[in-house]
C-alpha positions in Angstrom: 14.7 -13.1 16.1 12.8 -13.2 12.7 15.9 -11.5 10.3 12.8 -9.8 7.7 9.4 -8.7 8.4 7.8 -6.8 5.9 4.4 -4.8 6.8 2.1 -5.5 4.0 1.5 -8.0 1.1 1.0 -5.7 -2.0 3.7 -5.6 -4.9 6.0 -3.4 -3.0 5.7 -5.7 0.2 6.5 -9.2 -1.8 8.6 -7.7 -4.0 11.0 -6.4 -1.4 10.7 -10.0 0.4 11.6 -11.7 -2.9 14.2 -9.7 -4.2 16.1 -10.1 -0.8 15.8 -13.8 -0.6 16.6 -13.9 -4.6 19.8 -12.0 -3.8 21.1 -14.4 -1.3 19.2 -13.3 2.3 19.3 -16.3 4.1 17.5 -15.0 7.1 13.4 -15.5 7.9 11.1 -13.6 6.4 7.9 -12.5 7.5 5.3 -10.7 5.8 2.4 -9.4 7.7 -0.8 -8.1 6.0 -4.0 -7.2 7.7 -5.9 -8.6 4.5 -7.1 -12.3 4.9 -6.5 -12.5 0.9 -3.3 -14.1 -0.7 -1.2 -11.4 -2.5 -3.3 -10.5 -5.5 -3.0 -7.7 -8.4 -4.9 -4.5 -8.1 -5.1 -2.9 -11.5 -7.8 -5.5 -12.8 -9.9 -4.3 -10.1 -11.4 -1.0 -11.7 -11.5 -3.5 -14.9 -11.8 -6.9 -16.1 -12.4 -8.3 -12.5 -15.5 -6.2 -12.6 -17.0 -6.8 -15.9 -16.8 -10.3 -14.6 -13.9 -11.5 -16.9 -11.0 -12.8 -14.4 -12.5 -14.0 -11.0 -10.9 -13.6 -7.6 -8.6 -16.9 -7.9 -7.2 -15.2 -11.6 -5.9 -11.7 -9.3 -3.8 -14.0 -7.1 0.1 -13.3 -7.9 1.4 -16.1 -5.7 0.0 -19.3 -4.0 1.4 -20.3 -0.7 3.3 -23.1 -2.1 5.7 -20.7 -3.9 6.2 -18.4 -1.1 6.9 -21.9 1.1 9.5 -22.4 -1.7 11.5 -19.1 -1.2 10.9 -19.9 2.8 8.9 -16.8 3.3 6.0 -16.9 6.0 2.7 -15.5 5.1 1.0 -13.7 8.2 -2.5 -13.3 7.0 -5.1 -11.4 8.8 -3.4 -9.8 10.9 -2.4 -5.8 11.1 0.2 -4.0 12.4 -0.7 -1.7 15.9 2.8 -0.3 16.3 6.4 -0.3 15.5 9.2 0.1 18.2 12.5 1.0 16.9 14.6 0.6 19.4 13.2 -2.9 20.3 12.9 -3.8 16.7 9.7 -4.8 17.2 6.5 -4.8 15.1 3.1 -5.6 17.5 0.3 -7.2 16.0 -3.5 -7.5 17.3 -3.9 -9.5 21.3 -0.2 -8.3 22.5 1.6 -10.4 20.0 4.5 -9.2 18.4 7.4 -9.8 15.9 10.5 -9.0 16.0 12.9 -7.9 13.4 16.8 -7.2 12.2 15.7 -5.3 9.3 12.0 -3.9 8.5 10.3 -2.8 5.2 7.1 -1.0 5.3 4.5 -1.3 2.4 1.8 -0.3 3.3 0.4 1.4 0.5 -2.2 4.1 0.5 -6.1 4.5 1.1 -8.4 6.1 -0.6 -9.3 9.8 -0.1 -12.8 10.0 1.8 -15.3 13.1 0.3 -16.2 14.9 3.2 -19.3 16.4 2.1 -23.1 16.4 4.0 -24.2 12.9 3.6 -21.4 11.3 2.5 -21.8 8.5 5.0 -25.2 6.8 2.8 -25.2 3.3 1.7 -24.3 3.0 -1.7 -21.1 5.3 -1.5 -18.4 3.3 -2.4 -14.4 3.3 -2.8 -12.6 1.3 -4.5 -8.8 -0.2 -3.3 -9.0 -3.3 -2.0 -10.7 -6.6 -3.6 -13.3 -6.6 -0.6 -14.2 -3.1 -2.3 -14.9 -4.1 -5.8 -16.3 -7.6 -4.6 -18.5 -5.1 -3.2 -18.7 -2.6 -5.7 -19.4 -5.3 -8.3 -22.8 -6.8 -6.4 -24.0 -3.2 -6.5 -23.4 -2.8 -9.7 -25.5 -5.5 -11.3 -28.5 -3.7 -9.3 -27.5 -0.1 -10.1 -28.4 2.1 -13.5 -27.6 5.2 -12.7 -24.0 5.4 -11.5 -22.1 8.8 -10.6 -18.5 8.9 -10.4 -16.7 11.2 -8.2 -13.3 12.0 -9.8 -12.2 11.8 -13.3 -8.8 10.2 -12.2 -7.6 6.6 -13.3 -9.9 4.9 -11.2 -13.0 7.2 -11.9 -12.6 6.8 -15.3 -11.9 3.1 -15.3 -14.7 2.1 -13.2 -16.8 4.6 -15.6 -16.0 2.9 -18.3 -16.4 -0.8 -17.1 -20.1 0.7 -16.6 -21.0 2.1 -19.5 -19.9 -1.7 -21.1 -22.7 -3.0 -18.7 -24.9 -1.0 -19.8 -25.5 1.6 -17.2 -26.3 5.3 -17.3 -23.0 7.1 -16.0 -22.0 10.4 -15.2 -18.1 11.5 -14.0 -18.2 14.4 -12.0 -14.7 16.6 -11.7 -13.6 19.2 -10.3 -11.0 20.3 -12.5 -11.4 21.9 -16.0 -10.1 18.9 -17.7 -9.8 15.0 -17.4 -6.5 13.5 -15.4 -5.5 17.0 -15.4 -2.4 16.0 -13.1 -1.4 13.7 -15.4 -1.8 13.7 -19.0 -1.9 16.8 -21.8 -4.3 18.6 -22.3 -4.8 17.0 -25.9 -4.7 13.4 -24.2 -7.3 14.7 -22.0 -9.4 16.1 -24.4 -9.5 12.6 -26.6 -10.5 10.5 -23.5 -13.1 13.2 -23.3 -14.3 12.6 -26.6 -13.9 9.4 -26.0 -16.2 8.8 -22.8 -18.4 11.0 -24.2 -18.7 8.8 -27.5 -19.5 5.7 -25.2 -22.5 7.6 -23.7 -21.0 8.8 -20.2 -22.0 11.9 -19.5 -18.9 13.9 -18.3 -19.3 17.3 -16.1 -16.4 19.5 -16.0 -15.3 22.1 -13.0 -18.1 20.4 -11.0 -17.8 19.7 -7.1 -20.2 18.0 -5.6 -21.2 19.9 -2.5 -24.1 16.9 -1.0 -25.6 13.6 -1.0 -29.0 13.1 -0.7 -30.4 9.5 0.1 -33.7 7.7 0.2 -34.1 5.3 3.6 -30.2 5.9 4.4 -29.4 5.0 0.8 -28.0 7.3 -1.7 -30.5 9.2 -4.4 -28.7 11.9 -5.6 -25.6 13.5 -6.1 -25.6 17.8 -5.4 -23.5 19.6 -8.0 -21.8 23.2 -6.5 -24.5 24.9 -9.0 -27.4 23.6 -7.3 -28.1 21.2 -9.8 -28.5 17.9 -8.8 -28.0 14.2 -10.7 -29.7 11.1 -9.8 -27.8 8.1 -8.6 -28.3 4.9 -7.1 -24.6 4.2 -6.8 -21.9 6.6 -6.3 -18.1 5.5 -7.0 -15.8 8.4 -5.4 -12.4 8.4 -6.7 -10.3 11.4 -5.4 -7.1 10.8 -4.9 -5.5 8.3 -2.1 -3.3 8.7 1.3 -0.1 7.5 2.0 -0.3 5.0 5.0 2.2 6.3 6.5 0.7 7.0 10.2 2.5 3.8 11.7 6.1 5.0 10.4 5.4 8.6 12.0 3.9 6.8 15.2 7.6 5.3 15.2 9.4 8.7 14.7 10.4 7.9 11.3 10.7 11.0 9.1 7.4 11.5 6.6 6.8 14.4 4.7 3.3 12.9 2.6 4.6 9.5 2.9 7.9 7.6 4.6 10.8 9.4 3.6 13.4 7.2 1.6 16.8 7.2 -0.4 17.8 5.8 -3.4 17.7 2.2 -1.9 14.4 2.4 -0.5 16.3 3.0 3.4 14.6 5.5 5.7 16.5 7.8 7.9 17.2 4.7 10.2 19.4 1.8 9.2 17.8 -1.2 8.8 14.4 0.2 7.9 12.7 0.2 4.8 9.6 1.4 2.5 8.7 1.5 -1.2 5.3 1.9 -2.8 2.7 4.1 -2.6 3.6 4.8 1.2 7.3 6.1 0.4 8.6 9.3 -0.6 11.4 9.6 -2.5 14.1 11.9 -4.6 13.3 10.7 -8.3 15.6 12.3 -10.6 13.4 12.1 -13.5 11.5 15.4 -11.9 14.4 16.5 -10.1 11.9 16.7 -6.8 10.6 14.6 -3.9 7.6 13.0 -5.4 5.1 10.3 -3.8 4.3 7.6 -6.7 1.1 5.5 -7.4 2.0 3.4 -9.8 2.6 -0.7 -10.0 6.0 -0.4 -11.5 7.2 2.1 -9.1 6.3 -0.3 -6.3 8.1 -3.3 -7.8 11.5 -1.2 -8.9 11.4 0.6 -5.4 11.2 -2.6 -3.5 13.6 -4.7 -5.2 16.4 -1.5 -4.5 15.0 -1.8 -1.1 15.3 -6.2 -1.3 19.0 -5.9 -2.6 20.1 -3.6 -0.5 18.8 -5.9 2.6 20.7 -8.6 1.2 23.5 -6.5 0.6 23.7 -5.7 -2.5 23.1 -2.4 -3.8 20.9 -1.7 -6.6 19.7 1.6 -6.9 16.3 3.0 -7.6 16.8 4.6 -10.8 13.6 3.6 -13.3 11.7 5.9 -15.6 8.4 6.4 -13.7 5.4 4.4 -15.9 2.1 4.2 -15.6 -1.2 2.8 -17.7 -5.1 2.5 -17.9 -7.5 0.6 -20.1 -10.5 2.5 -21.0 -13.2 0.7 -23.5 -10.1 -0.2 -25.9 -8.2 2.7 -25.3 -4.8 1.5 -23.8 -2.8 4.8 -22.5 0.7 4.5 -21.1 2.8 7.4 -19.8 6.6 7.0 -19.5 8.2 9.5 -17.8 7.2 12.7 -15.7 6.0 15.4 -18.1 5.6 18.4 -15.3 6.3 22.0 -16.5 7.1 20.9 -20.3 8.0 23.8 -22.5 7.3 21.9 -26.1 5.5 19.0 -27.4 5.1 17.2 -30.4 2.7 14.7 -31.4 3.3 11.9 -33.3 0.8 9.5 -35.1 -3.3 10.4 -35.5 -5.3 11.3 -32.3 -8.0 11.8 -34.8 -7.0 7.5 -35.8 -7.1 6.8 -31.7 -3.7 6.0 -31.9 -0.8 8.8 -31.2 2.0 9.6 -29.0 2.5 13.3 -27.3 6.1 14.0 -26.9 6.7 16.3 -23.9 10.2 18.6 -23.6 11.3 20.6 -21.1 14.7 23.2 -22.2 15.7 21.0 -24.9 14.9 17.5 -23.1 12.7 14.6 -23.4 11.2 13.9 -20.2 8.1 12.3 -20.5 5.6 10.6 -23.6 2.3 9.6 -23.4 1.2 7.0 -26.0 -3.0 5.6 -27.1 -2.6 2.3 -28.3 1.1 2.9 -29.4 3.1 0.2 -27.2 5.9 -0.1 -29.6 6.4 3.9 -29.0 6.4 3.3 -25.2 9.3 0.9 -25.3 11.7 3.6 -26.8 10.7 5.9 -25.0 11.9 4.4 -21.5 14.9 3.8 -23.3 15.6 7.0 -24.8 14.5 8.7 -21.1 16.6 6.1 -19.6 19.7 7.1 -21.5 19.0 10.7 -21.4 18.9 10.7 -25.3 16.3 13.2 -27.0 15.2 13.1 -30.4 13.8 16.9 -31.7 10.3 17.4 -31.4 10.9 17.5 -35.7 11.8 13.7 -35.7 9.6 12.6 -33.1 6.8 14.2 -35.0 7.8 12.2 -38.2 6.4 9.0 -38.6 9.2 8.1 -40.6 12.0 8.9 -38.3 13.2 5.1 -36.8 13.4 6.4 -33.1 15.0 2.9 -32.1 17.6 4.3 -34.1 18.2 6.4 -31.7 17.7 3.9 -28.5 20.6 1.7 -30.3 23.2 4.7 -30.4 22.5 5.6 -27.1 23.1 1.9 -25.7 26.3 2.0 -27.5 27.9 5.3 -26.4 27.0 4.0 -22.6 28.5 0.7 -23.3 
């Protein structure tokens, strides 16, 4: 019997498989991925891997030799059809299968398909994988009028890595503002200003109701008013999917992704998730949330990797995410949700401020442009459940890490 088999070689698949072996699991370990690629980093993807500065051998995280080193066996190529719980079995493709003591599922997400009239036209693309922006960056060298579908991370990303080559973009959202799920409404007015400033031409409470193509290719992109834009390349970036279809298949609970505890366990013992496929309690936003983030991957998987080796670690970061837009580097720390207050700290005028969000009193989340030294205290100060006033974190001269060092000395 194989002790470990982890479904899917993304950061929260080898991060659960190394955290386990790191913490003293002495049993094999098996990760499947249907992917024929080594485990490589996705957030250069929208980014420097298309404007041509890191190749495909630069977003490799590990080589085989190290994961010979930690003993962990690499099934490439290969996805999972099925999981049986009773048997503790996974099956693979021609009747083979794997069997397991203990399973962790990482299968990630997809991205959301548009499911508009002609949205099935060459020249359509999505972009999650490597194979996608392999593809996606072939077809951009021949494009030069791009239309992105979204103005999420990956819309705006991929919009901007265009405009740097030189192409004639336009972002297309349905909402009233930019990452309005995410960010402020100040923060999404800058990156506004500041797309528009790099020539992207950025339409507002927009939906795109057709594609049109020439020859089976796409031509142009049908706004909701009638109104059409040209395209010869259309990026569509709307959200993603929780894999989580082989977990239900199984009878694990999923409620928009696998439903998990504090140490990444489902409702069954012995089996795992983390990553974008897992749902779980976070206590930063006191509800059930499904998280797309990097970091939320690796933290969730390593809970998930201890408690496998039996040692219990909970799940207990301060959500975090990023994106790098022209040289615009955002980074959220925390969940901002229904906030009640904010303060802003810094210039947004200068391209480089911080947005302080409060909810009854209470820090909860801060977004920072091109303030990294602000980000680190605030994961600390959220961490510790420490608040400065919306007075002093509007002050420029208020030392915040003041703060950060009196809270880690009342919890020591």
């Amino acid at each position: 019997m194989t002790g470990l088999v982890v479904i899917g070689a993304s950061y929260a698949g080898v991060q659960a498989a190394l955290a386990a072996r790191d913490a003293g699991y002495s049993q094999p370990i098996t990760i499947v991925c249907d992917e024929d690629w080594l485990p490589y980093q996705r957030p250069p993807l929208s980014k420097d891997f298309l404007l041509g500065r890191i190749s495909e051998q630069n977003l490799i995280l590990r080589d085989e030799t190290f994961f010979e080193s930690k003993q962990i066996n690499l099934v490439l190529g290969h996805r999972a059809t099925a999981i049986d719980l009773r048997a503790r079995r996974v099956t693979l493709p021609g009747d083979n299968a794997l069997r397991f003591e203990k399973l962790v599922i990482g299968t990630g997400s997809r991205a959301r398909r548009i499911a508009v009239p002609g949205a099935d036209l060459d020249g359509i693309c999505y972009l999650r994988s490597v194979t996608d922006a392999i593809d996606l960056k072939v077809r951009l060298a021949d494009a030069a009028e791009i239309v992105i579908v979204g103005g999420g991370f990956i819309g705006l990303e991929v919009a901007a890595s265009a405009a740097k080559l030189g192409k004639k973009v336009t972002v297309v959202e349905a909402s009233k503002r930019l990452l309005e799920r995410a960010v402020s409404p100040m923060v999404s007015t800058f990156l506004l200003d500041t797309h528009l400033q790099a020539g992207v031409n950025v339409l507002l409470n927009e939906a795109v109701t057709s594609f049109k193509g020439d020859d089976r290719t796409v031509a142009s992109v049908v706004l909701g008013n009638g109104a059409s834009v040209r395209a010869d390349l259309v990026l569509v970036g709307i959200g993603g999917i929780a894999n989580d279809e082989l977990a239900s298949s199984a009878g694990l609970k999923c409620t928009n992704g696998i439903v998990v505890d504090e140490h990444g366990q489902s409702e069954t013992s012995g089996i795992f998730a983390a990553g974008d496929c897992a749902n779980h309690f976070n206590r930063f936003c006191e509800s059930w949330i499904r998280l797309e983030s990097v970091q939320n991957a690796q933290d969730q998987a390593k809970a998930a990797g201890l408690a496998i080796a039996g040692a219990r670690g909970p799940y207990e970061s301060v959500p975090r995410f990023w994106s790098d837009q022209y040289d615009v580097k955002l980074q959220i720390v925390g969940l901002a949700g229904q906030y009640d207050r904010h303060a802003v700290r810094g210039s947004i005028d200068d391209g480089r401020f911080s947005v302080f969000y409060y909810r009854q009193g209470r820090l909860v989340a801060v977004d920072s442009v091109n303030r990294p030294g602000e980000q680190m205290a605030a994961r600390r100060l959220i961490a510790g459940g420490v608040s400065p006033t919306p007075e002093e974190a509007a002050d420029p001269s208020f030392d915040l890490k003041s703060l950060v060092t009196a809270g880690d000395k009342a919890g020591a």
